[in-house]
N, C-alpha and C positions, 0 to 999 in steps of 0.2 A: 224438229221444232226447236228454236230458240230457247235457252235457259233463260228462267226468271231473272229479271233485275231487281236487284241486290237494292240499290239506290230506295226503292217504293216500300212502304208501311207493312208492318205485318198484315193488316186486313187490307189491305187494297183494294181487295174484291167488293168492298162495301162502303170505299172513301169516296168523294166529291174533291178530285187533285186538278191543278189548273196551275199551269206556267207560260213560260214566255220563251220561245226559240228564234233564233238570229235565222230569217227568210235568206240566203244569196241572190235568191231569186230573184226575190221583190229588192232587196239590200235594206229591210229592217226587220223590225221585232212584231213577232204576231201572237197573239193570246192563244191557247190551246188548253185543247181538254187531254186529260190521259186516261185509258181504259188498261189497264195490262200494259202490254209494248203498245197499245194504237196510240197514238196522238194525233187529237185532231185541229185544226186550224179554228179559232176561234173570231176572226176577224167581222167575217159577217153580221156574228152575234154582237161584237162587243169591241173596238180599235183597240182598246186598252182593258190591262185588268182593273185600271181603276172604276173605268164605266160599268165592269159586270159586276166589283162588287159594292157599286151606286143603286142596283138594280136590283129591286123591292123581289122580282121572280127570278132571280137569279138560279136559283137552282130548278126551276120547273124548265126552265130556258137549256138548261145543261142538259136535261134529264132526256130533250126534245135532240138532240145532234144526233144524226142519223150520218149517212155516206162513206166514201172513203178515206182513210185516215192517210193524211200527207207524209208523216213523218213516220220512223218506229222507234222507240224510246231506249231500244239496244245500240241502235248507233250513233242516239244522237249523245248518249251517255260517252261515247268510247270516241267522240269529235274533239281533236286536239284543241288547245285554249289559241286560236287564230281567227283574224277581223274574219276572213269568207268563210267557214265552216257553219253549216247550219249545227247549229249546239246551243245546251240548254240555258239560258241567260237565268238571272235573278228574277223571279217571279211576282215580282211588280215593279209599276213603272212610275205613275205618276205620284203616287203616295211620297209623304217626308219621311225621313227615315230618323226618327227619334230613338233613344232610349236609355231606360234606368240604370243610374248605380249605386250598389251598396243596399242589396236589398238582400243580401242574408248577413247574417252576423259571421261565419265565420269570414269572408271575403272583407268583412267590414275591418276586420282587426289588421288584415295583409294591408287594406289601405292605408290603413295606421303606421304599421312597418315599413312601408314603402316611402310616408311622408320624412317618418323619422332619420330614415338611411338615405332621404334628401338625394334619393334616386340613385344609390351606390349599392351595386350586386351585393360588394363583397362584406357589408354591414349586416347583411340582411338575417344570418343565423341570430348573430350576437343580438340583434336588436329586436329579432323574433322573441327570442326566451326573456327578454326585459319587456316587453308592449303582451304577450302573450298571459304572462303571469301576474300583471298589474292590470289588464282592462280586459281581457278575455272572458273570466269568471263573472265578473258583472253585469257583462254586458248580454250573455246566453240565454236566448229565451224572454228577453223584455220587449214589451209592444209597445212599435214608436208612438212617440207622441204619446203618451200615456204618464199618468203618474209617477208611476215607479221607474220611466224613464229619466222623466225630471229630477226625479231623487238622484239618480244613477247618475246624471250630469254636475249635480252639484256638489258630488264627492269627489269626482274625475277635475271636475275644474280646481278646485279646491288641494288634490294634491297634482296640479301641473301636467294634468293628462286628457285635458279635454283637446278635441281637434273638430277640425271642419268635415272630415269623413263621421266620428262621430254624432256630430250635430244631422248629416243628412240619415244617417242609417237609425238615429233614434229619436228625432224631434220628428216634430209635427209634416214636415214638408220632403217629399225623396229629392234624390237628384233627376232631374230627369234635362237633357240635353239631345243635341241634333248632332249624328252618328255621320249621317254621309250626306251632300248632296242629291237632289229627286235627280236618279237614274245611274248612279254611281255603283251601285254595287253590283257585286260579281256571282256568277252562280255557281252550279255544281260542275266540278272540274276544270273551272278557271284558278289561275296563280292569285294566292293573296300579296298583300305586298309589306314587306318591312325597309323601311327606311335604311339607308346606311349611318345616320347618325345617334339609331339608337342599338344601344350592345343589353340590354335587361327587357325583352318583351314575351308576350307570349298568347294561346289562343285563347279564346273565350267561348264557350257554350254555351247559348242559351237559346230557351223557346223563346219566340217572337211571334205577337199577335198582328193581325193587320185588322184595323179598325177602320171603317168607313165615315165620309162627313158629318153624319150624327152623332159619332162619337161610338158606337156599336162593331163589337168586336165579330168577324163576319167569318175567321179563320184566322189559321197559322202555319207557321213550320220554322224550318233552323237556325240559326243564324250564329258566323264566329264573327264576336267585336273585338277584332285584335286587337292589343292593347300596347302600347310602349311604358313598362315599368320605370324606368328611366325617366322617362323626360314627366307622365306625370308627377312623378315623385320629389323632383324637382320644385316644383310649384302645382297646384290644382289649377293654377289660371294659364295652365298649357294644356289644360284639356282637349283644345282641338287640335293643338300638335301633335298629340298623344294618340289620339283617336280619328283624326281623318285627316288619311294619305291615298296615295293611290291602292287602288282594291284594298282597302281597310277594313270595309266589310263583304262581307259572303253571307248570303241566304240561299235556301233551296233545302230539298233541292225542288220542291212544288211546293205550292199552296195546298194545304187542305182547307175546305170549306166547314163550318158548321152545319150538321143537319140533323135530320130527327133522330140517326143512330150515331152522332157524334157532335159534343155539344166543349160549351167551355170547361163544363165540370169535367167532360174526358181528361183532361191537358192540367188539371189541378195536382195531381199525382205523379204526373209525368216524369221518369229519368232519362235525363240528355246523358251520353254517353261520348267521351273524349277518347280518342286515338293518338297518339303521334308518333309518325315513325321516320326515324331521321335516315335522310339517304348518304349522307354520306358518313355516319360511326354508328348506325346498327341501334342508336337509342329506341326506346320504346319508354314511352310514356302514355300511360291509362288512368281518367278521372272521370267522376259520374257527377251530373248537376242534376240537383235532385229539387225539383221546383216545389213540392209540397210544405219544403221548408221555409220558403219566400216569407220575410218577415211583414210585407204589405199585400193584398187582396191584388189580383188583376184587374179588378174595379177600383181600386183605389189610384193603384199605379196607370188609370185607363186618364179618370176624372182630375189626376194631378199633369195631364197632356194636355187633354180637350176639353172645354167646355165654353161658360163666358167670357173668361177672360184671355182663351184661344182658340181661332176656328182654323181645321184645316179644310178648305173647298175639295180636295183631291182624294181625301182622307191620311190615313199617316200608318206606318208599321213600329212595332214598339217591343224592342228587345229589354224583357223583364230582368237580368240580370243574371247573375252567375253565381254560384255558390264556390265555384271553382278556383284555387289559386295557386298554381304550382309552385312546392318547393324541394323539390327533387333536383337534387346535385346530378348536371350536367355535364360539364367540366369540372372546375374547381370544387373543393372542399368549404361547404358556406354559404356559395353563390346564387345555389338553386337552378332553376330552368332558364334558360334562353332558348328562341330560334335559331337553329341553321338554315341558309339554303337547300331546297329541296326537300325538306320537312313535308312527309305526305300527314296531311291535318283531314278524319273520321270524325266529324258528329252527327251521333244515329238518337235517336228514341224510335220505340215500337211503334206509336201512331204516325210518325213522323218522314219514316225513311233516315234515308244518309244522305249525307253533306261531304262532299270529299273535294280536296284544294290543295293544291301543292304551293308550298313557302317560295317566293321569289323577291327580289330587290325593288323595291318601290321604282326604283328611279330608272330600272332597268323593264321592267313591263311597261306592254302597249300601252301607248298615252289614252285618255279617258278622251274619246274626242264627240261620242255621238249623247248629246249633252236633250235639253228639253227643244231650243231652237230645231235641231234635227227630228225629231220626233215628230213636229206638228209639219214641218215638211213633207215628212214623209205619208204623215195622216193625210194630207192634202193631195198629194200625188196620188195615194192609192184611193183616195175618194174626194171624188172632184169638187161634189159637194160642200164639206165638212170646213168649217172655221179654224180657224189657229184658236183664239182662243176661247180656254174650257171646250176643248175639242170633244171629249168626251162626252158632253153634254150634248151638243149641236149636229154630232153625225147621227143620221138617220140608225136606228138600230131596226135590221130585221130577223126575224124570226126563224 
């Protein structure tokens, strides 16, 4: 008998998990359920996950997959990161891939350091213990947007320390920005990617919700938002430099779904848990993202995405933020953390499963090529029926 994979939730036996695996077969991406090692082929039910989780019975429909199981989840785990390998992709498709920053306060003060040292490694101690000791204390514990925030700004302003990280982590409005392109991200045991033009980055843990067109959070699971300390640091109006390159983002390694024994309130507690182990000088680096501490509501950071004044039709996924920010000397004396090549990057939580990705050169991984155009292609091919557009919608679902 196969040993357990390591990757799936402590309860698994009781989760509702659902990903997306690379077909060679067919030569695209098909929805699947996972029971243990079974994985089973979702396609019939559902072309995309976005259509299942459009889909009011979504889980009576899951509950309903009977047969046998195409894949098994031990090899599709241990399937190198290459275009023909059936292997586990990013667990949604057609969703935007949005999310928040600066939604804890310790992370909120690194932003501050980071703007200060104007995106210089080696500033970064000195300027730690000067932003640390002046807005750290005040800032602990105050609910944005709230009064006592406003006082808190208008002290900061007042002695020359107010910034635009601050204004998002304690006024009224979060950050909330577009992480990757719809189909862009990478899943479990694919290469993330760092640029070569930044030398200050590092990974990000966080839970990530996927929320359906109503705005209605349906499930989640892991996601690293790699980040370039460097270049955001530099300006905040590099944010997309910073944050979306090639595989920039990673989620996986499934979805879980919402259900009667596993709900939002599960995942209000949650600790994301950080790995990194450097392959080539033996580093080891461990941090915990501990989501209880999230200075704004999942609802809040849901409602400041979707609503009237934006609809996603596809629906969207929404990486909550990171409490996490490494400052563990690397190399230098000061510097703190950077990536190597080959950096094997672990984010687990208990509900969750693991997330595993190895560091690779943006510009050196497989080019991003099978984009939305290919996907409603392929929707097409495999169901002769089905419309390009809002494919999801217009193919027949059967049961």
């Amino acid at each position: 008998m196969t040993a357990p994979v390591p990757l799936l939730p402590e309860d698994a036996d009781r989760a509702t998990l659902v990903g997306r695996v690379w077909d060679p077969e067919t030569g695209g991406p098909r929805p699947v359920l996972v029971r243990g090692e079974q994985v089973h082929d979702l396609f019939s039910l559902a072309p995309t996950v976005s259509a299942l989780l459009e889909s009011e019975d979504a889980l009576r429909r899951l509950q309903d997959v009977r047969g046998r199981p195409r894949w098994n989840l031990a090899e599709l785990a241990a399937a190198p990161d290459e275009p023909g390998a059936a292997r586990l992709l990013a667990p949604v498709d057609l969703q935007v891939v949005k999310a928040c920053g600066v939604t804890f306060a310790d992370s909120m003060v690194e932003r501050v350091i980071e703007e200060r040292c104007a995106g210089d490694p080696a500033r970064a101690e000195q300027v730690r213990a000067t932003v640390t000791a002046a807005v750290g204390s005040a800032v602990g514990g105050v609910e944005p947007g709230s009064e006592q925030a406003r006082a808190v700004k208008e002290v900061l302003v007042e002695r020359g320390l107010w910034s635009q990280y601050l204004e998002v982590g304690l006024g009224p409005d979060p950050e909330v920005f577009t992480k990757a392109p719809v189909l862009a991200s990478v899943g479990y045991g694919a290469r993330v990617g760092i640029p070569a033009f930044s030398q200050w980055n590092n990974p990000e843990p966080e839970l990530v919700l996927a929320v359906d067109p109503r705005g209605r959070p349906r499930g989640c699971t892991l996601g690293n938002d790699v980040n370039l300390r460097d270049v955001e640091g530099r300006s905040a109006l590099l944010l997309g430099m910073a944050k979306d390159n090639n595989a920039s983002s990673a989620l996986g390694p499934l979805l879980r779904l919402f259900d009667d024994t596993f709900t939002l309130d599960s995942v209000r507690e949650e600790r994301v848990r950080l790995r990194v182990e450097g392959a080539q000088d033996g580093f080891t680096l461990e941090g915990e993202n501990h989501v209880g501490r999230l200075s704004r509501s999942f609802e809040q950071l849901v409602s400041a995405t979707s609503g009237a004044h934006h609809q996603y039709p596809d629906g969207f996924v929404l990486y909550t933020g990171t409490l996490f920010a490494p400052t563990r000397d690397r190399d230098r004396p000061g510097e703190g953390f950077t990536h190597k090549d080959g950096d094997r990057v672990t984010i687990s939580s208990p509900h969750l499963g693991s997330l595993r990705n190895t560091v690779g050169s943006a510009e050196e991984l497989p080019r991003w090529e099978f984009g939305v155009g290919s996907l409603f292609s392929y929707l097409s091919e495999q169901r002769p029926t089905a419309r390009p557009r809002g494919a999801h919608r217009h193919v027949e679902v059967r049961p």
